[in-house]
C-alpha positions in Angstrom: 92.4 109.4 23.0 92.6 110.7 26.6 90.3 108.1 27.7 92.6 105.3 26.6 95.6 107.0 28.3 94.0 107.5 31.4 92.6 103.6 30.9 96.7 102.6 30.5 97.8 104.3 33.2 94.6 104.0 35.9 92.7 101.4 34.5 92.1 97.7 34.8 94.8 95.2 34.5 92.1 92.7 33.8 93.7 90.0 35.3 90.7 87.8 36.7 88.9 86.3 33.7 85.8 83.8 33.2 85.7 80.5 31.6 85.8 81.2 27.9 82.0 81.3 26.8 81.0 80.3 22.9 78.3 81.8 20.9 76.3 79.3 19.1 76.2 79.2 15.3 72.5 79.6 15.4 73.4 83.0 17.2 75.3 85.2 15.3 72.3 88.5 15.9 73.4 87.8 19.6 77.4 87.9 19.4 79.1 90.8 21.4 81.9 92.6 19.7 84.3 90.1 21.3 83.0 87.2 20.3 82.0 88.2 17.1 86.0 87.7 16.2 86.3 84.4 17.1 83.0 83.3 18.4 84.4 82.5 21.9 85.4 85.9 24.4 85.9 85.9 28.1 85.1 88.4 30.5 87.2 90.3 33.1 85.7 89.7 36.2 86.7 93.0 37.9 85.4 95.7 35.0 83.3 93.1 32.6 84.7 94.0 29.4 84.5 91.2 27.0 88.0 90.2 25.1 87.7 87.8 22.5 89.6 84.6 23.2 91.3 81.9 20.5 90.2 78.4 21.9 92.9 76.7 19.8 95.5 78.6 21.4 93.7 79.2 24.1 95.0 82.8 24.7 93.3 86.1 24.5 93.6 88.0 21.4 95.2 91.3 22.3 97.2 92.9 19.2 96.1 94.6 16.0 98.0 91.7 14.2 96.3 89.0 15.8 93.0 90.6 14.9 93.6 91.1 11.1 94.7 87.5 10.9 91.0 86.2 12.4 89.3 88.4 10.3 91.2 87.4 7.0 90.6 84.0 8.1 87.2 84.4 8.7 86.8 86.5 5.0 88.2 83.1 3.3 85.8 80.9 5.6 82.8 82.8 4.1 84.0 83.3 0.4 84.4 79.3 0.3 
């Protein structure tokens, strides 16, 4: 908790991002965390942390809300 206040305060603004990179379906042992949302993520090119990234939108995902709604998405993908 006092590492993420420190982070919103002092840490990176991550405003200088990479092309958004996708993970192959043939590579699902290899996904990061980020990517493992959507399959596509970007990185910030200042600290490297990895954001997941909607290529339909083509926005990063940032809130909690946007994350529940790829992951229920994704549940009905597999359960088809």
């Amino acid at each position: 908790m006092i590492a993420e206040l420190f982070d919103t305060f002092f840490g990176c603004s991550h405003s200088h991002y990479s092309f958004p990179r996708s993970t192959g379906i043939h590579s699902v042992s290899r996904r990061t965390p980020a990517a493992a949302l959507t399959g596509t993520y970007v990185a910030c090119l200042d600290c490297g942390k990895e954001l997941a990234y909607d290529w339909e939108a083509m926005k990063i995902v940032t809130s909690a809300a946007e994350s529940r709604k790829y992951l229920h998405a994704l549940a009905t993908k597999e359960a088809a």
